[in-house]
C-alpha positions in Angstrom: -130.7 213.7 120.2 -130.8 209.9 119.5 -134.2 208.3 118.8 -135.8 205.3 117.2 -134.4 204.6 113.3 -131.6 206.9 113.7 -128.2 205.6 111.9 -125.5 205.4 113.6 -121.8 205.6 111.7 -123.6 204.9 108.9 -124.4 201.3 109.6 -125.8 200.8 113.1 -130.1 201.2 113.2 -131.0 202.1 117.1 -133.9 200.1 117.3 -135.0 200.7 121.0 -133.5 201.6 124.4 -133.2 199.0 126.9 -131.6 200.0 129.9 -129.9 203.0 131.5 -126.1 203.1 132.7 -124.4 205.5 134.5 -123.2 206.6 130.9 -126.2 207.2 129.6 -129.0 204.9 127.9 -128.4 201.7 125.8 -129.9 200.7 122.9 -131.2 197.7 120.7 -129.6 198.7 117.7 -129.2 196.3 114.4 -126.1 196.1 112.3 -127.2 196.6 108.7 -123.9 195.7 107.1 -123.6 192.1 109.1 -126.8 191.7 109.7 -126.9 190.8 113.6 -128.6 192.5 117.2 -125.7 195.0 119.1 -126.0 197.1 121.8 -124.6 200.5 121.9 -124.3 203.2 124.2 -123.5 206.7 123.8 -120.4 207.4 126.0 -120.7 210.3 128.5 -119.3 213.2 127.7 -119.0 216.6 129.7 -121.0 219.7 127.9 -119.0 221.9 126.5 -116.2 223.0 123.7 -112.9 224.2 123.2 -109.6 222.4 124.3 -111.3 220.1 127.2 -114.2 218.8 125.3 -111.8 217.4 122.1 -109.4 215.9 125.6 -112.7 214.3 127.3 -113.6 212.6 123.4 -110.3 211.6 122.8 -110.0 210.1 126.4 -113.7 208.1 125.5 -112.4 206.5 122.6 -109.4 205.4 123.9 -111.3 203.9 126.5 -113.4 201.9 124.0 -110.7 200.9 122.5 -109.3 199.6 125.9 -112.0 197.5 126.1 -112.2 195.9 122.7 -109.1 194.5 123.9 -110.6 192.4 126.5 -111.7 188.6 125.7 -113.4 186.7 128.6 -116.5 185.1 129.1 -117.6 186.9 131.9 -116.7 190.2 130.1 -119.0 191.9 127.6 -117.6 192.3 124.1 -116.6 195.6 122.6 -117.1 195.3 119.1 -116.2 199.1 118.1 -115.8 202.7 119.3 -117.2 204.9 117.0 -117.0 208.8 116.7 -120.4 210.5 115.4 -120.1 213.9 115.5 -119.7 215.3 119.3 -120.7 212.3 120.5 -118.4 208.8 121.1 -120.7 205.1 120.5 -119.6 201.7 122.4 -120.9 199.0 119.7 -121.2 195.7 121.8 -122.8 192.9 122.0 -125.9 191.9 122.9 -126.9 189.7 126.1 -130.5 189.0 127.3 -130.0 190.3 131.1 -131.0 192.4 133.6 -128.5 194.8 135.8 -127.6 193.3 139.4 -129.7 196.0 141.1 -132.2 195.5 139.3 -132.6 191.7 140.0 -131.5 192.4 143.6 -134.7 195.2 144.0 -137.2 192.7 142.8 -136.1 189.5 144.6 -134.2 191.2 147.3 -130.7 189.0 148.8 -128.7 186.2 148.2 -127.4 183.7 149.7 -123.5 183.6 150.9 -122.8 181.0 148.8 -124.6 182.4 146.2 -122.7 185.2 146.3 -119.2 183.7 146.6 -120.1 181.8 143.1 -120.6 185.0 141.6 -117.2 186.7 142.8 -115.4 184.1 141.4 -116.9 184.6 138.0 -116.6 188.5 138.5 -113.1 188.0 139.9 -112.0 185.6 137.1 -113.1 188.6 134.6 -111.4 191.1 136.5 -108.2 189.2 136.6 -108.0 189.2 132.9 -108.7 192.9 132.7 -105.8 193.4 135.3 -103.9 191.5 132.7 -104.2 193.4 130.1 -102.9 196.3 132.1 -105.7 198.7 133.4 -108.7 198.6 135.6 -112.0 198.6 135.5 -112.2 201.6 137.9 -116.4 201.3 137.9 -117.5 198.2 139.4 -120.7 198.1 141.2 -124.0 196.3 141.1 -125.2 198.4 138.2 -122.5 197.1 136.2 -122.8 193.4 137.1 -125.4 192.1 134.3 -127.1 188.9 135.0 -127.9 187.2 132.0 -131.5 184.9 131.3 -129.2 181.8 130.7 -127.3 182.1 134.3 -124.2 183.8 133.0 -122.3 187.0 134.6 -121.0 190.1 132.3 -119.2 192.6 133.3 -119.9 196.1 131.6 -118.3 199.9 131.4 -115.4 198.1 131.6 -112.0 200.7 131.5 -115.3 203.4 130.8 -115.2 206.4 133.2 -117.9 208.6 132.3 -120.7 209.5 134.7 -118.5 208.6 137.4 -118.7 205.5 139.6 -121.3 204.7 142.5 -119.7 206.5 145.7 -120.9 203.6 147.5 -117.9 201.3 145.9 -115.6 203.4 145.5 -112.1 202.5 146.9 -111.4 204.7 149.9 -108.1 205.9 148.5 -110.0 206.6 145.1 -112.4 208.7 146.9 -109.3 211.2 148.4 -108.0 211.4 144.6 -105.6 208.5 144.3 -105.3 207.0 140.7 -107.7 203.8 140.6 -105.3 200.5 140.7 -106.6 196.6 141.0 -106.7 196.7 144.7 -109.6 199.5 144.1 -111.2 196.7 142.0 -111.0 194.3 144.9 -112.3 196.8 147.0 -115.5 197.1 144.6 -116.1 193.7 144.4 -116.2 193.0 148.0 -118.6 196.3 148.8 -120.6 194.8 145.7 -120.9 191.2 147.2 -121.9 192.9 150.6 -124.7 194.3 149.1 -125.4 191.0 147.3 -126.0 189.2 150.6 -127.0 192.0 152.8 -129.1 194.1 150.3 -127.3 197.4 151.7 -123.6 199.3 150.7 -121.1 198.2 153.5 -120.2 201.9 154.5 -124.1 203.5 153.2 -124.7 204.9 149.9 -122.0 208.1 150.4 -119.4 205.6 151.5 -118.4 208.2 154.6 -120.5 206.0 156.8 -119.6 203.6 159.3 -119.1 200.2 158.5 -121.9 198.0 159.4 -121.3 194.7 160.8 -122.5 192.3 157.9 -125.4 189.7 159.2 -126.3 187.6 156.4 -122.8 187.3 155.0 -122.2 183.8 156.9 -119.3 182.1 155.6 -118.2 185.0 153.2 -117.7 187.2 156.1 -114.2 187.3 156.3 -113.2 186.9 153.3 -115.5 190.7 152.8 -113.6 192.0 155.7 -110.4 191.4 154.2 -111.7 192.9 150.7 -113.2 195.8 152.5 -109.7 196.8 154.4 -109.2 200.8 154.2 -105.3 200.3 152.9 -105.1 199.0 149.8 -101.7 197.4 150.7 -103.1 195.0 152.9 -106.0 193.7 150.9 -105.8 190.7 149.2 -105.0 190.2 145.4 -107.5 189.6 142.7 -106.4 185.8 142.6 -106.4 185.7 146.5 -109.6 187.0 146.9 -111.0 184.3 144.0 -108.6 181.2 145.8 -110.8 182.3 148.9 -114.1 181.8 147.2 -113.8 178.9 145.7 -112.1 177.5 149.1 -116.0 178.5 150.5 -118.2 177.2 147.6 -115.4 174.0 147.5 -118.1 170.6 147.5 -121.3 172.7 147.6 -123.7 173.4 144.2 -123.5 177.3 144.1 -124.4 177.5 140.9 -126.3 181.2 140.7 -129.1 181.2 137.8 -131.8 184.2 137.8 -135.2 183.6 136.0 -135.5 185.2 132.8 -135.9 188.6 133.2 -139.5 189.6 131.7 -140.4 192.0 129.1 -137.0 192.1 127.1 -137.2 192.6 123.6 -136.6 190.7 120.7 -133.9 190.9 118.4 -135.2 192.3 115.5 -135.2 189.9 112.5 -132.8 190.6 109.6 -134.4 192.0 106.1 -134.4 189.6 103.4 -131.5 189.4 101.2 -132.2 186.6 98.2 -128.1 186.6 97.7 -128.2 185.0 100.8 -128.1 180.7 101.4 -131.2 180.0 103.8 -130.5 179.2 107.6 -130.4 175.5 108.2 -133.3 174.2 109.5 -133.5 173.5 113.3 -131.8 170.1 114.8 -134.7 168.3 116.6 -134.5 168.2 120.8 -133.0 165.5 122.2 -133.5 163.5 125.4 -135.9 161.1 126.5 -139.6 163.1 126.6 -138.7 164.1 122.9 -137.7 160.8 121.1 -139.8 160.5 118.7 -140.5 156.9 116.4 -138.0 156.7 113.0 -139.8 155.5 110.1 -137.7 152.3 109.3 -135.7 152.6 105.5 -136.7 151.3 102.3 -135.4 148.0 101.5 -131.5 148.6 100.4 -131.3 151.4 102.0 -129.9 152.6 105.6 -129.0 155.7 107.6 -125.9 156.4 109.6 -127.4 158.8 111.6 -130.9 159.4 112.1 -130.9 163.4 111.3 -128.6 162.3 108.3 -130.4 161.8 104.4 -131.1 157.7 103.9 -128.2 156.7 102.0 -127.9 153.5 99.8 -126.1 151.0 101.5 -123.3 149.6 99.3 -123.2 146.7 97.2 -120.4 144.6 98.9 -122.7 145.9 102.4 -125.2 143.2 101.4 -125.2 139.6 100.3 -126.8 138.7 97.2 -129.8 136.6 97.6 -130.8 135.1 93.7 -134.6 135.2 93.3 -137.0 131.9 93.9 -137.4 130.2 90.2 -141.3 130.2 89.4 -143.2 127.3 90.3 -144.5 125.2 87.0 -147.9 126.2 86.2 -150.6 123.5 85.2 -151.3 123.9 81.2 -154.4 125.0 81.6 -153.3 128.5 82.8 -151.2 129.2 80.0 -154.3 129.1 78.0 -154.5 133.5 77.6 -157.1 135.7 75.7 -155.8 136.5 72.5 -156.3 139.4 71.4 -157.7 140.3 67.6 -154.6 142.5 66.5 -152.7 139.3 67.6 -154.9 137.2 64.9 -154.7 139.5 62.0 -150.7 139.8 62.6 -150.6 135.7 62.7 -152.4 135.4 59.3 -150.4 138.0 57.5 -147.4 136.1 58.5 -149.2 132.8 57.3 -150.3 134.0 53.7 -147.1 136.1 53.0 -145.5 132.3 53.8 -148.2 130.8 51.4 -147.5 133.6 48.4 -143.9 133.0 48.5 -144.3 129.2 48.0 -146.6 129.6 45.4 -144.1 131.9 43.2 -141.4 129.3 43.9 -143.0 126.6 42.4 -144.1 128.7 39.6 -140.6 129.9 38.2 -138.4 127.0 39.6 -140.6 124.1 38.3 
């Protein structure tokens, strides 16, 4: 059972849990060999042993491994897949955020333009996962992640266990075809539905009726379309994100959540003396923090004002020769004198006075 302190693959310290996913909980963990915040998440795996149990891990970290392969802003990073005893660890990274339904049952709805922004970062994201050649096969609002700064992730990417949200599930998916990208479309569109109209399009079994959207606006067709029951005639993933952008086209969109409260912070790094100190902060910029530069010494000049003063070169100056001193009146050049000064004077004087008198006394 995992709990607070326990190492993981023999590097990874779960520090705290911070969120539940349909696979199970995630955790603030700390990477004691690089020294930086992850998160990881135990991969679902059914209870059991024997021939299935060994199929269901391999499956799991092939799936991690799937998604390490996928490099997109809007996409969280898979750092590593690890094995750790029965169980199979996601190592990602870590993103101040709050699930979609989570920010959608606090502050309820968006707006259709709101909304379209968002498919198109989703849809980008989803694109290059369709690249890469598989699917995400669990896309719902529970695996949207807002982040505090504005951005979009998308997690569980490729990651099957616990099973997807019947409510967005693809109809064909749901009588047991494989999962393919127009099954993604299909998500996205039941997931922007509930964005703007705070409810699943066909209730939360997905058996229900489909119920005319009211708050979808201009983003109503292009939902219908997403929503079709054949998969043949929906629209492709670059379709569906041509369409949004034709509906946001001219129009700020931009969708930014308030920081989600209560998240923890990443736990700070133990000291290591082998290591060179972080650089100090840069100061803010902008107007309401420009702050007064105390002006260089004489001969000196900065290039930059967070750059050390520097002295300026020679041939960066002209040379100015210094005023002559003024003449002085005699009387001012009339100094103490002190006594050291008089007993040095009259050595001088009598050793001058000796040596004439012995001149005159051998030479004469």
């Amino acid at each position: 059972m995992s709990s607070e302190g326990t190492i993981v693959g023999g590097r990874f310290r779960l520090d705290q849990p911070i969120g539940r996913g349909r696979a199970g909980i995630v955790w603030l963990a700390f990477d004691t060999r690089l020294f930086r915040t992850v998160a990881m998440k135990r991969m679902y795996l059914p209870v059991g042993g024997g021939d299935r149990a060994e199929q269901a891990r391999a499956a799991a970290m092939q799936e991690g491994k799937d998604a390490a392969r996928i490099e997109h802003p809007c996409a969280i990073k898979v750092f590593d897949v690890l094995p750790e005893g029965q169980d199979v660890w996601l190592v990602m990274e870590y993103i101040p955020s709050r699930s979609m339904a989570t920010f959608l049952a606090e502050h309820g709805r968006l707006t259709a333009d709101q909304a379209a922004a968002l498919g198109i970062q989703l849809g980008n994201a989803l694109t290059a996962i369709h690249a890469a050649g598989f699917v995400h096969r669990t896309l719902e609002p529970g695996t949207v992640l807002l982040a505090d700064d504005g951005g979009v992730k998308l997690t569980d990417i490729g990651i099957s266990g616990g099973g997807p949200h019947a409510a967005y599930v693809a109809p064909e998916v749901a009588r047991g075809l494989p999962p393919t990208p127009a099954a993604d479309v299909f998500s996205l569109g039941a997931t922007l539905y509930t964005a703007v109209e705070g409810v699943p399009p066909f209730g939360d079994d997905g058996q229900s009726s489909e119920r005319p959207p009211q708050n979808a606006g201009v983003l109503t067709e292009a939902l219908r379309k997403m929503l079709r029951s054949d998969p043949t005639t929906r629209p492709t993933m670059a379709d569906t994100v041509r369409s949004l952008k034709a509906i946001t086209e001219g129009r700020e969109t931009a969708f930014i959540p308030p920081t989600a409260p209560g998240l923890p912070p990443p736990p700070q790094p133990p000291f290591n003396p082998g290591l060179a100190p972080a650089a100090p902060p840069m100061p803010p910029s902008g107007p309401q923090f420009q702050q007064q530069i105390p002006l260089p010494p004489p001969g000196y000049a900065a290039a930059d004002a967070t750059q050390r003063m520097q002295p300026v070169p020679p041939q960066a100056t002209q040379y100015a020769p210094p005023p002559a001193p003024a003449a002085r009146p005699a009387e001012a050049w009339n100094l103490p004198v002190s006594k050291k000064t008089l007993i040095t004077v009259a050595a001088i004087l009598a050793a001058v006075l000796v040596g004439i008198l012995v001149s005159e006394l051998f030479f004469v």
